[in-house]
N, C-alpha and C positions, 0 to 999 in steps of 0.2 A: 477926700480920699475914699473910693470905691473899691473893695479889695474882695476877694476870696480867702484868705487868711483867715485864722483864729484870731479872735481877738485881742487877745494877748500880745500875739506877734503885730497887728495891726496898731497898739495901744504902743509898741516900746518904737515901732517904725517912724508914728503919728507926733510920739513925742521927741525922741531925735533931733527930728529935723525943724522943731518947733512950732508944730503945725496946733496941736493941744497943749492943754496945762492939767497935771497930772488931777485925775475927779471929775475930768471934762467927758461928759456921754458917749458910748460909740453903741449905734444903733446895729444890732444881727439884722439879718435874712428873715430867723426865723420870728425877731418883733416884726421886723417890716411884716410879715405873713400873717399875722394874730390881727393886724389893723387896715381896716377897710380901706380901700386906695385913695376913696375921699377926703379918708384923714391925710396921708402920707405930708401934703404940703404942710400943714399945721404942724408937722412932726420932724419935718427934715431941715427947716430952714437954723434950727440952731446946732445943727450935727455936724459936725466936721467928719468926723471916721466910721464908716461905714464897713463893718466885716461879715467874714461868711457869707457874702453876698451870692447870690447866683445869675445865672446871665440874664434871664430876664428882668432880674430885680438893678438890674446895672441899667438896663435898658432904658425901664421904666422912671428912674431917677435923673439920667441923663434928660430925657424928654421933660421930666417935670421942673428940671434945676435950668430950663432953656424956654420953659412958656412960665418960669418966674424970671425972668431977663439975665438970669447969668450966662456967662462966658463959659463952655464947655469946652475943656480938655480929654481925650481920652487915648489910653495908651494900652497894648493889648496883644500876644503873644500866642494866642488860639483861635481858632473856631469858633468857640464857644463867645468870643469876645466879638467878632464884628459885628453883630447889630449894633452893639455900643459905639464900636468904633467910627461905623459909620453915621449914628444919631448923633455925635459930638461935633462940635464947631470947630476945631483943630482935632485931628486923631492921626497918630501912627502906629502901625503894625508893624509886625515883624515876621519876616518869613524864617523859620528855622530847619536846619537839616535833619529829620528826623530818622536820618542813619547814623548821625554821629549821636553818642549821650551826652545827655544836656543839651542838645538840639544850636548846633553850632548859627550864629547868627549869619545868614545870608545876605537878605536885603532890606529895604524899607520900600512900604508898597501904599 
């Protein structure tokens, strides 16, 4: 799970749905940023939840979770999100109305 979320929100989301078990790591943005890209693979393969990420860091993890042979999903509601969406092996967007609040859901694109 790749999110922009706080952590917190990402941790209670993560566990939910059973994806963690409560003391299981979620790596920030701002670890990803402290550690050389070289490292990253060394770093991510035991992560499951990934928060405060930003788009390029979505980006970059997609690409890396895809030249380590995994299956990429990615699902994404901005701008900010298609490079992800389109580096993903499955991806859908969503078009929303951005005169309605809460940006009323249009189409799948």
């Amino acid at each position: 799970m790749i999110t922009g979320d706080h952590p917190h929100t990402a941790r209670a989301i993560a566990l939910e749905v059973g994806l963690i078990r409560p003391g299981d790591k979620i790596l920030t943005g701002k670890e990803l940023e402290r550690l050389p890209e070289e490292q990253w693979k060394g770093h991510i393969q035991d992560v499951k939840v990934f928060a405060q990420v930003l788009p390029h860091h979505r980006y970059k993890l997609i690409n890396l979770f895809k030249e380590m042979g995994y299956v990429v999903a990615m699902t994404g509601d901005g701008i900010n999100d298609a490079p992800a969406v389109k580096a993903a092996h499955d991806s859908h967007g969503q078009k929303r109305d951005p005169c309605h609040p809460g940006g009323c859901l249009l189409d799948d694109y």
